[in-house]
LUMVO-873233 format. One record per residue: z negated, x negated, y of N, C-alpha, C in turn; chain; residue in three letters; residue number from 1. Coordinates in Angstrom, 3 decimals, m for minus. Example, Ala and Ser with C-alpha at 12.3 -4.5 7.8 and 13.67 -1.06 7.14 Angstrom:
2
<node><n_pz>m7.800</n_pz><n_px>m13.190</n_px><n_py>m5.690</n_py><ca_pz>m7.800</ca_pz><ca_px>m12.300</ca_px><ca_py>m4.500</ca_py><c_pz>m7.800</c_pz><c_px>m13.200</c_px><c_py>m3.300</c_py><ch>A</ch><aa>ALA</aa><i>1</i></node>
<node><n_pz>m7.080</n_pz><n_px>m12.850</n_px><n_py>m2.250</n_py><ca_pz>m7.140</ca_pz><ca_px>m13.670</ca_px><ca_py>m1.060</ca_py><c_pz>m7.870</c_pz><c_px>m12.900</c_px><c_py>0.030</c_py><ch>A</ch><aa>SER</aa><i>2</i></node>
END
This chain:
68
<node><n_pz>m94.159</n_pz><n_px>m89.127</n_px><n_py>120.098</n_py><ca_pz>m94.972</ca_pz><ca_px>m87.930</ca_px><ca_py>120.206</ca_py><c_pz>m96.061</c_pz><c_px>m88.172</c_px><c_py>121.248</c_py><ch>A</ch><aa>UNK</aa><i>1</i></node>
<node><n_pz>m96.687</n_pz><n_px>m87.403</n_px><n_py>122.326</n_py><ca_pz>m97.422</ca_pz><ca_px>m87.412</ca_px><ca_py>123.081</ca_py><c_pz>m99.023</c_pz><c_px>m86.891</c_px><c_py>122.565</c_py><ch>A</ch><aa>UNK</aa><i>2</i></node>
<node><n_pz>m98.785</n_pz><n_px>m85.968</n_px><n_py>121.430</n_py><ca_pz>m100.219</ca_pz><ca_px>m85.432</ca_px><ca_py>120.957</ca_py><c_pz>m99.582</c_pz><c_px>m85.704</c_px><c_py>119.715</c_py><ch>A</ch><aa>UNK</aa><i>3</i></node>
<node><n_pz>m101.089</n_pz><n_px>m85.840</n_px><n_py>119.344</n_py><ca_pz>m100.776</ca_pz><ca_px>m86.139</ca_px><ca_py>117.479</ca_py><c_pz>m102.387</c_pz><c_px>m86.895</c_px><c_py>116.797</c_py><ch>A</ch><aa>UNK</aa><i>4</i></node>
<node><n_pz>m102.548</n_pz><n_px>m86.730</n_px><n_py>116.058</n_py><ca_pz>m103.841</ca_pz><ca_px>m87.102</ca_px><ca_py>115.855</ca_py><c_pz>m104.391</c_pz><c_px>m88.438</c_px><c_py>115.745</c_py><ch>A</ch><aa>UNK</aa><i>5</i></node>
<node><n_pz>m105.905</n_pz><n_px>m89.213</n_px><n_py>115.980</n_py><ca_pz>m106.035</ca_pz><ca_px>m89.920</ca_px><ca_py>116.094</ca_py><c_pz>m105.640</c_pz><c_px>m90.911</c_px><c_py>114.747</c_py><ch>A</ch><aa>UNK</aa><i>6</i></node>
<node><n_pz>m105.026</n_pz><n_px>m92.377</n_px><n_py>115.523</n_py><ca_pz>m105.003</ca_pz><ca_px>m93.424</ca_px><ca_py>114.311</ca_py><c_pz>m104.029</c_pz><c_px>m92.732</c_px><c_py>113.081</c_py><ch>A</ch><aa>UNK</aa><i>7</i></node>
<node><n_pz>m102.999</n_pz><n_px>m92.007</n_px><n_py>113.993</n_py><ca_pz>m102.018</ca_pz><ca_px>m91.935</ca_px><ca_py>113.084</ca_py><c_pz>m101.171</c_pz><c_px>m92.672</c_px><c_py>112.367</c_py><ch>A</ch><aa>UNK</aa><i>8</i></node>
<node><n_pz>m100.607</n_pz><n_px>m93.432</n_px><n_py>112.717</n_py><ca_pz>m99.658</ca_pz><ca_px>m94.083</ca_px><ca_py>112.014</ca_py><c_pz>m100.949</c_pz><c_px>m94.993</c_px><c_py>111.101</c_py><ch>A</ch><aa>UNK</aa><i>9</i></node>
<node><n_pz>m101.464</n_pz><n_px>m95.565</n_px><n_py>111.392</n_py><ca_pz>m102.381</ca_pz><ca_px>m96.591</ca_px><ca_py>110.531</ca_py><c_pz>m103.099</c_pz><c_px>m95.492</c_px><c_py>109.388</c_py><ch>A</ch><aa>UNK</aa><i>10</i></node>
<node><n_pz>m103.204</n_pz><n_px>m94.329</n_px><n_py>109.364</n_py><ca_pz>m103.824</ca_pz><ca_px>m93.333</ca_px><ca_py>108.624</ca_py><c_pz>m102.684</c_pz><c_px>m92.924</c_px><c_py>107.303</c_py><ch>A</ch><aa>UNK</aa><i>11</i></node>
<node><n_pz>m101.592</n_pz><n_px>m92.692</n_px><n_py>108.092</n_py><ca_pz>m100.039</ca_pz><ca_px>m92.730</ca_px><ca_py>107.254</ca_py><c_pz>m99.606</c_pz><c_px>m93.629</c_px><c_py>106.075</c_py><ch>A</ch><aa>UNK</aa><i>12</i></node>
<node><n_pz>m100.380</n_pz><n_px>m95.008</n_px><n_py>107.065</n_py><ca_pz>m99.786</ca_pz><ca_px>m96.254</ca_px><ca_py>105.810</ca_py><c_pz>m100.904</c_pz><c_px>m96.238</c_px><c_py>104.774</c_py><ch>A</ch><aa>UNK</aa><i>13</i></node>
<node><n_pz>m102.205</n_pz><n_px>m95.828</n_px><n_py>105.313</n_py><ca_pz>m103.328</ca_pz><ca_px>m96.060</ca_px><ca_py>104.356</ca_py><c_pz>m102.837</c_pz><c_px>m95.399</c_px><c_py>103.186</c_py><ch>A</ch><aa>UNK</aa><i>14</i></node>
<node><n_pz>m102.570</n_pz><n_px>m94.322</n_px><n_py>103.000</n_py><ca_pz>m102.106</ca_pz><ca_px>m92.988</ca_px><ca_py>102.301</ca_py><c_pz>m101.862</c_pz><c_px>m93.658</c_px><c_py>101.045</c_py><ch>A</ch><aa>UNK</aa><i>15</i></node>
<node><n_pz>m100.698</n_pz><n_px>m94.905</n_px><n_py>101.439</n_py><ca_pz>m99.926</ca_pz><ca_px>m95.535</ca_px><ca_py>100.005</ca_py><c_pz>m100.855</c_pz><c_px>m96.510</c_px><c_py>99.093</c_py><ch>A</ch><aa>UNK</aa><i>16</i></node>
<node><n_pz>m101.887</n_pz><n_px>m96.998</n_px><n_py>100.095</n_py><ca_pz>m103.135</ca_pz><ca_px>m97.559</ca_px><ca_py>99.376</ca_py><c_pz>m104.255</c_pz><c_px>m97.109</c_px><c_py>98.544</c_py><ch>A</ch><aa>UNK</aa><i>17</i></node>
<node><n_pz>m104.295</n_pz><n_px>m95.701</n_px><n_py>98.541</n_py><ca_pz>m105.270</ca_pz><ca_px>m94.870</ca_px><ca_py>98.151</ca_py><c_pz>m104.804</c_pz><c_px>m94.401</c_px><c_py>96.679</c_py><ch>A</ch><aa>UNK</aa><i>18</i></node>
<node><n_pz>m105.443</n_pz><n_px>m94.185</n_px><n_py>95.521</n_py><ca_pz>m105.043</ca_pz><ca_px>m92.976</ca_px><ca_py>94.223</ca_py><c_pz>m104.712</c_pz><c_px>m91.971</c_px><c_py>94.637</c_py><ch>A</ch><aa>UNK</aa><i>19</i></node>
<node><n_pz>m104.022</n_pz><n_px>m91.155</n_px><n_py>94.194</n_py><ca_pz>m103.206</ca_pz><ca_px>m89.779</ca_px><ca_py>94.729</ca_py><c_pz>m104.500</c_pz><c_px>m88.705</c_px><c_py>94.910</c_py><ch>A</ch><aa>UNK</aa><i>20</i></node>
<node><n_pz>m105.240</n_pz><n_px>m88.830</n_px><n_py>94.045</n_py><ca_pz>m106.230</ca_pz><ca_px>m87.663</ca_px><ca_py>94.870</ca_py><c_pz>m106.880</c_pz><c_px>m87.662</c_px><c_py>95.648</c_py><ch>A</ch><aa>UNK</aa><i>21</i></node>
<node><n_pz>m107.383</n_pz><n_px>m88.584</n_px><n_py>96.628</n_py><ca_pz>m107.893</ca_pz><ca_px>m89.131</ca_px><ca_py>97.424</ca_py><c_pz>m106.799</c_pz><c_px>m89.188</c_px><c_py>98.586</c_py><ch>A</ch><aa>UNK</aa><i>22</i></node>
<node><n_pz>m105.342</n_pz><n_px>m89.633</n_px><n_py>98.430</n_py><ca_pz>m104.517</ca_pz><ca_px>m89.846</ca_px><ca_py>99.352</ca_py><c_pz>m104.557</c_pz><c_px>m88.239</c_px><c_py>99.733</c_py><ch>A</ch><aa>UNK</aa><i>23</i></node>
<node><n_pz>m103.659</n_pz><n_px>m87.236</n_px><n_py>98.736</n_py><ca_pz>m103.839</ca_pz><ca_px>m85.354</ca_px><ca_py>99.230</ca_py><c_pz>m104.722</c_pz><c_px>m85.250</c_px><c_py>99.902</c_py><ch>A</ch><aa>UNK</aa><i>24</i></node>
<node><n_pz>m106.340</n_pz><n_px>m85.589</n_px><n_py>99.782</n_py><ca_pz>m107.054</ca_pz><ca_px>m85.218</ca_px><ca_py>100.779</ca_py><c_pz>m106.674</c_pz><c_px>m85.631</c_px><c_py>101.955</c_py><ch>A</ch><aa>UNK</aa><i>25</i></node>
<node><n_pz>m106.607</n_pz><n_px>m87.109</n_px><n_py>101.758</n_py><ca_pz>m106.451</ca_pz><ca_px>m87.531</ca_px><ca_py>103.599</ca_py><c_pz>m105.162</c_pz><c_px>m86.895</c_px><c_py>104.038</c_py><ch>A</ch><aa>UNK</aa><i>26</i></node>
<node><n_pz>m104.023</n_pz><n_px>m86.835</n_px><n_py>103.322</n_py><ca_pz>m102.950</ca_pz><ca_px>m86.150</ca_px><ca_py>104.021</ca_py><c_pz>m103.388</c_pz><c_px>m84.643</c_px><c_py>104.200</c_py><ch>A</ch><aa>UNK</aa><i>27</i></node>
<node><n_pz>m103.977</n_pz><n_px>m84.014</n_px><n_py>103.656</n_py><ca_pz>m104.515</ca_pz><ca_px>m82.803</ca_px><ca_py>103.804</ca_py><c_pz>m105.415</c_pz><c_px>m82.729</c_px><c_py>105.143</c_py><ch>A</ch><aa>UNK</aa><i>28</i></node>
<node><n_pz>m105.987</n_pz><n_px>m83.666</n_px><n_py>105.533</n_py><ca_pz>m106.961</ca_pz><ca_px>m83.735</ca_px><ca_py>106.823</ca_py><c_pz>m106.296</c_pz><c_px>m84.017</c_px><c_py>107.524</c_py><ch>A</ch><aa>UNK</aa><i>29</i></node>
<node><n_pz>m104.946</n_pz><n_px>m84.711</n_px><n_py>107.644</n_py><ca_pz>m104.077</ca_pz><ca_px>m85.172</ca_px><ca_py>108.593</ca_py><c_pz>m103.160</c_pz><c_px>m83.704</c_px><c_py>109.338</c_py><ch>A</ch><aa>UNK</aa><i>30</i></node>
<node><n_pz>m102.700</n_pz><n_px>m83.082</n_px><n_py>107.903</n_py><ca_pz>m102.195</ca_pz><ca_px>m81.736</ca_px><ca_py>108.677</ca_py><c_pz>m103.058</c_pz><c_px>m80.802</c_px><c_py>108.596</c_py><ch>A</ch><aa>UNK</aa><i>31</i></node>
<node><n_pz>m104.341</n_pz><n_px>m80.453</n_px><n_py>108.834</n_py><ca_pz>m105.322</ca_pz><ca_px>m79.924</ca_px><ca_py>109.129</ca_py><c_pz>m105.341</c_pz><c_px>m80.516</c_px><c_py>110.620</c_py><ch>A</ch><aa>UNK</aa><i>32</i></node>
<node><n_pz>m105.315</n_pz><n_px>m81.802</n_px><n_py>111.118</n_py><ca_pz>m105.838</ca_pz><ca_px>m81.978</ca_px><ca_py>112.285</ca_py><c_pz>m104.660</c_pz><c_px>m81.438</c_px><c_py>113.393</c_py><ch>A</ch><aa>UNK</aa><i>33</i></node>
<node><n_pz>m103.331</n_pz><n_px>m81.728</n_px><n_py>113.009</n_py><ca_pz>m102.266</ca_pz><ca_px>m81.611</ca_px><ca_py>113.199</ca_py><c_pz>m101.326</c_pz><c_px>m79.924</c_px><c_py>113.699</c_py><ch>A</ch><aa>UNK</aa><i>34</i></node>
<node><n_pz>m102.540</n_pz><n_px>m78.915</n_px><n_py>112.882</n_py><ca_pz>m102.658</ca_pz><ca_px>m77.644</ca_px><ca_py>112.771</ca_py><c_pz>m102.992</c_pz><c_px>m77.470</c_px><c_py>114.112</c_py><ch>A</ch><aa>UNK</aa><i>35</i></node>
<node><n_pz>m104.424</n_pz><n_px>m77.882</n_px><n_py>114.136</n_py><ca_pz>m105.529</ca_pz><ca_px>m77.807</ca_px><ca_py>114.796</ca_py><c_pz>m104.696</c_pz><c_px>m78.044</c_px><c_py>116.462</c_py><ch>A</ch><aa>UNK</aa><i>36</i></node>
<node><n_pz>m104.175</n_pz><n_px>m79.174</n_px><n_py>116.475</n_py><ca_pz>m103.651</ca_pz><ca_px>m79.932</ca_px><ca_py>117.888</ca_py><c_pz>m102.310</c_pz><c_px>m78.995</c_px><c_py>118.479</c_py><ch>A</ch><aa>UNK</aa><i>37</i></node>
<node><n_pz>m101.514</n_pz><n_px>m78.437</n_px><n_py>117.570</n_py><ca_pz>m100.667</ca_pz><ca_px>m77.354</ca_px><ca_py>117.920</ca_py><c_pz>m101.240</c_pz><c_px>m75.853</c_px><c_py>118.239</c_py><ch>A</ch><aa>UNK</aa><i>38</i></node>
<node><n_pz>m102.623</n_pz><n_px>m75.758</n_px><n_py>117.787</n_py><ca_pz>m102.873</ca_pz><ca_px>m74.504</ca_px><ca_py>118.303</ca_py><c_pz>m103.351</c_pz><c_px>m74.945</c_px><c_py>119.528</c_py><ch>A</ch><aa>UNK</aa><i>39</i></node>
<node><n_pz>m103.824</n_pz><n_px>m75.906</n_px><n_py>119.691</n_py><ca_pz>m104.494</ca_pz><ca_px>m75.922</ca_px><ca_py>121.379</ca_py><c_pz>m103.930</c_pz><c_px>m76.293</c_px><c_py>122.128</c_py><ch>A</ch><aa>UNK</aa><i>40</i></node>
<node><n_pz>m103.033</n_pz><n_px>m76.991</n_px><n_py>121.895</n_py><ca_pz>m102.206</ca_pz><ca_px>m77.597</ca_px><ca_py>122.694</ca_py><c_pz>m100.426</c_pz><c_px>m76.160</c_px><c_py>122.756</c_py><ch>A</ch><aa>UNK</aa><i>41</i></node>
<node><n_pz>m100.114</n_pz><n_px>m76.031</n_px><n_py>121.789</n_py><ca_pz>m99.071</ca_pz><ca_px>m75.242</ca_px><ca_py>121.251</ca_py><c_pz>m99.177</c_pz><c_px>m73.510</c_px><c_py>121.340</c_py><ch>A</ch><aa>UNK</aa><i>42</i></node>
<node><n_pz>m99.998</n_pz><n_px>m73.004</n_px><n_py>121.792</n_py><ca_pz>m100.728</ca_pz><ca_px>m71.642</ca_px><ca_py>121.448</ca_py><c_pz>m99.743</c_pz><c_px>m70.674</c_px><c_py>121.311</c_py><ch>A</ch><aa>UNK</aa><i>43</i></node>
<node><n_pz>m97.889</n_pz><n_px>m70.508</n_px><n_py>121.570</n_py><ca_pz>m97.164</ca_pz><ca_px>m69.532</ca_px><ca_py>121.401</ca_py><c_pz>m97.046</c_pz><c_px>m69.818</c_px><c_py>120.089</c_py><ch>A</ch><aa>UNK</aa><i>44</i></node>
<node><n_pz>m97.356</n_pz><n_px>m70.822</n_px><n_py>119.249</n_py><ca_pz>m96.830</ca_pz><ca_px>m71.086</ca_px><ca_py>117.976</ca_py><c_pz>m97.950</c_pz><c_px>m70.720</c_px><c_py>117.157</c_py><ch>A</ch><aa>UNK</aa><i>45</i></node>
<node><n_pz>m97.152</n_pz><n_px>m69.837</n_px><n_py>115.926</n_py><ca_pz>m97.898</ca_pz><ca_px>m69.333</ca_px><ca_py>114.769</ca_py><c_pz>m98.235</c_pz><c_px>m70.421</c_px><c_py>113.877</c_py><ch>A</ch><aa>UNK</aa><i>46</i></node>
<node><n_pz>m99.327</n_pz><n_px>m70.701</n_px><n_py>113.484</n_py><ca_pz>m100.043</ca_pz><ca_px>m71.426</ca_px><ca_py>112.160</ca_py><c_pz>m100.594</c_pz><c_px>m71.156</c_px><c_py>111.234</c_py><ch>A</ch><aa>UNK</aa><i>47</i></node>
<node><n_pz>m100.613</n_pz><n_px>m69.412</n_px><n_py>111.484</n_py><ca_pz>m101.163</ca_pz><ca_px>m68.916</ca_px><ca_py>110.606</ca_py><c_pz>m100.801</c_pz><c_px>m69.208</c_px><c_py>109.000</c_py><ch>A</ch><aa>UNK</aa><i>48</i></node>
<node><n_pz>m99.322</n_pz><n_px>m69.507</n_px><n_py>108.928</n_py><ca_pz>m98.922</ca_pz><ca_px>m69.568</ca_px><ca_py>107.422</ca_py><c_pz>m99.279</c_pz><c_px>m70.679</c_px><c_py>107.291</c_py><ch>A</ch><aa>UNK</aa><i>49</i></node>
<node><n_pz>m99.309</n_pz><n_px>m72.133</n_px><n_py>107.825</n_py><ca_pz>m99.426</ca_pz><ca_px>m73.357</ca_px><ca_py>107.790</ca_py><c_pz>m101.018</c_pz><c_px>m73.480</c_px><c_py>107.408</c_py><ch>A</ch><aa>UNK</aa><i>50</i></node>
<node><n_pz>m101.923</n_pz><n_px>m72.918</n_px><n_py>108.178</n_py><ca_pz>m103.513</ca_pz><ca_px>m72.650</ca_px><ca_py>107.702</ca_py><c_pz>m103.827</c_pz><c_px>m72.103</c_px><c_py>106.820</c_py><ch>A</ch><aa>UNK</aa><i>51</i></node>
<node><n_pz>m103.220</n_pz><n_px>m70.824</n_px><n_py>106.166</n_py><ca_pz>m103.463</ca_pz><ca_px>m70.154</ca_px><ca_py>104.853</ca_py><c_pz>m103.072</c_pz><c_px>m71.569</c_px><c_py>103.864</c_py><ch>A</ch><aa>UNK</aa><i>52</i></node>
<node><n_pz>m101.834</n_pz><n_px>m72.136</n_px><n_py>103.712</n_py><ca_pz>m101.910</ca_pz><ca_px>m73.220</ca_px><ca_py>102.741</ca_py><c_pz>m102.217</c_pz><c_px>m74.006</c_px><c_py>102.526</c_py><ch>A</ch><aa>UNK</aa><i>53</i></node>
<node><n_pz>m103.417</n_pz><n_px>m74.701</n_px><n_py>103.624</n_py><ca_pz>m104.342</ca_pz><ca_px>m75.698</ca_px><ca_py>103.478</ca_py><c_pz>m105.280</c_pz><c_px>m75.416</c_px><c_py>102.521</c_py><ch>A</ch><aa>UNK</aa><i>54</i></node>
<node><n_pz>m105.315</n_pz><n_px>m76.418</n_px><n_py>101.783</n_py><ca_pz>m106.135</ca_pz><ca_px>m76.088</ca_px><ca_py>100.679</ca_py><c_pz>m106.053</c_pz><c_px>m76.042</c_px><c_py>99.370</c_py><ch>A</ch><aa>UNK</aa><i>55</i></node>
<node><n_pz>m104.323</n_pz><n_px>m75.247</n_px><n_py>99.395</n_py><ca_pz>m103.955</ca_pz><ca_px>m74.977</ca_px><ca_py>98.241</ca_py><c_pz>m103.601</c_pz><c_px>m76.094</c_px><c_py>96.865</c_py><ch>A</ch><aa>UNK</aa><i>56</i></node>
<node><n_pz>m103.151</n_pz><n_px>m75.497</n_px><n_py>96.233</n_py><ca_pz>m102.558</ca_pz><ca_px>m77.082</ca_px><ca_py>95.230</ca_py><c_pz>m101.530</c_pz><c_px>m76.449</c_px><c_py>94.439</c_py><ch>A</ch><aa>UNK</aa><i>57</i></node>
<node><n_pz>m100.618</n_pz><n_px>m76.670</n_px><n_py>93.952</n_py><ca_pz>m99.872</ca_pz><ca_px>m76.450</ca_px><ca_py>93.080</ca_py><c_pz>m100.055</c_pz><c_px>m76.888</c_px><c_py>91.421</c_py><ch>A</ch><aa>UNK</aa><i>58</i></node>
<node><n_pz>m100.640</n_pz><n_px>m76.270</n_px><n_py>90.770</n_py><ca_pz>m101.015</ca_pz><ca_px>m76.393</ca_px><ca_py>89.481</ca_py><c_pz>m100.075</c_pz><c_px>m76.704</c_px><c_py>88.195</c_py><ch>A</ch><aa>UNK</aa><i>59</i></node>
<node><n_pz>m100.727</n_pz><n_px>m77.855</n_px><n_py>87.382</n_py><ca_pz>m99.449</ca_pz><ca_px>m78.354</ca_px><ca_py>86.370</ca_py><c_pz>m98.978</c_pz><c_px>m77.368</c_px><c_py>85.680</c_py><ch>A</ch><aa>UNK</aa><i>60</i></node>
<node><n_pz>m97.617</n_pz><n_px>m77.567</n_px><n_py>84.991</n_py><ca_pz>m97.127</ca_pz><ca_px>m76.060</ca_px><ca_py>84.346</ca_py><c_pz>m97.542</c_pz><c_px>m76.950</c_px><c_py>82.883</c_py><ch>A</ch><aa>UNK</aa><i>61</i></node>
<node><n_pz>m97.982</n_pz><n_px>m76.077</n_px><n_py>82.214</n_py><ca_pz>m98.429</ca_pz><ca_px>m76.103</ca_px><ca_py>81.161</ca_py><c_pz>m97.069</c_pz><c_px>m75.472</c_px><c_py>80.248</c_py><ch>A</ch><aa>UNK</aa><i>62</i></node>
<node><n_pz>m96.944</n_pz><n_px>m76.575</n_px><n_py>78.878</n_py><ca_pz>m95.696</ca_pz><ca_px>m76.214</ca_px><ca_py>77.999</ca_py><c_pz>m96.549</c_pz><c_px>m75.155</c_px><c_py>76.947</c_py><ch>A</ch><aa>UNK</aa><i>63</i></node>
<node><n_pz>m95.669</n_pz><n_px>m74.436</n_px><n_py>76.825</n_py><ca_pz>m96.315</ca_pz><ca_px>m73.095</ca_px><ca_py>74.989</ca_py><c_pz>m95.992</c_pz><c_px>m74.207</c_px><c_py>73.988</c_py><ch>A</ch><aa>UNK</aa><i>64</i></node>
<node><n_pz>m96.917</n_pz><n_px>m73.778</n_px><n_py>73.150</n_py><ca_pz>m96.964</ca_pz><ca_px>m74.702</ca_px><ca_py>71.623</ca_py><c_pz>m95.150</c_pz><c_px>m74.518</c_px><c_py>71.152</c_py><ch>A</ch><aa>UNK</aa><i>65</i></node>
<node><n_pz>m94.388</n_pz><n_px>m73.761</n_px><n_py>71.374</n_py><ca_pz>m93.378</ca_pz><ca_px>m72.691</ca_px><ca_py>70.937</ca_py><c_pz>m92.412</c_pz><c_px>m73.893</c_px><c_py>71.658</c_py><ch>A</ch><aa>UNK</aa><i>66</i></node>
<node><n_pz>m92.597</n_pz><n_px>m74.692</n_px><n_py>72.910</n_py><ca_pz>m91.581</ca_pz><ca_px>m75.024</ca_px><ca_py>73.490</ca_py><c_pz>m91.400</c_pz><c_px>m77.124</c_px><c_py>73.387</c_py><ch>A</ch><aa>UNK</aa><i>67</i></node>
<node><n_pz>m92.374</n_pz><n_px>m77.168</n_px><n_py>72.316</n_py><ca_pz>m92.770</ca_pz><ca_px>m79.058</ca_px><ca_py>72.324</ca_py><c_pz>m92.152</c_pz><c_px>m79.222</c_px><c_py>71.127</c_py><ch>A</ch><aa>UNK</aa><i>68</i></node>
END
């Protein structure tokens, strides 16, 4: 890759060293930056959907008393 964000690959491996909530963030800042470098660099390309889901999380499914 020619663009790509700084101290990538060494940022990648950190990921597996970190507790998982702490790692989501940094992977979360990673394609945040990653967003960021395709719009300026990339500008025919839409990010809009890719930027709306920063942020998001996918929430545990919770079992009904009815189903344990």
């Amino acid at each position: 890759m020619k663009i790509y964000p700084e101290n990538l690959a060494s940022r990648l491996e950190d990921l597996f060293r970190h507790e998982a909530p702490v790692a989501v963030n940094e992977l979360e800042a990673l394609v945040r930056e990653t967003v960021e470098l395709v719009e300026v660099n990339m500008q025919r390309v839409d990010t809009e959907e890719a930027r709306r889901r920063l942020g998001w999380r996918q929430q545990p499914w919770k079992l009904r008393e009815s189903d344990r």
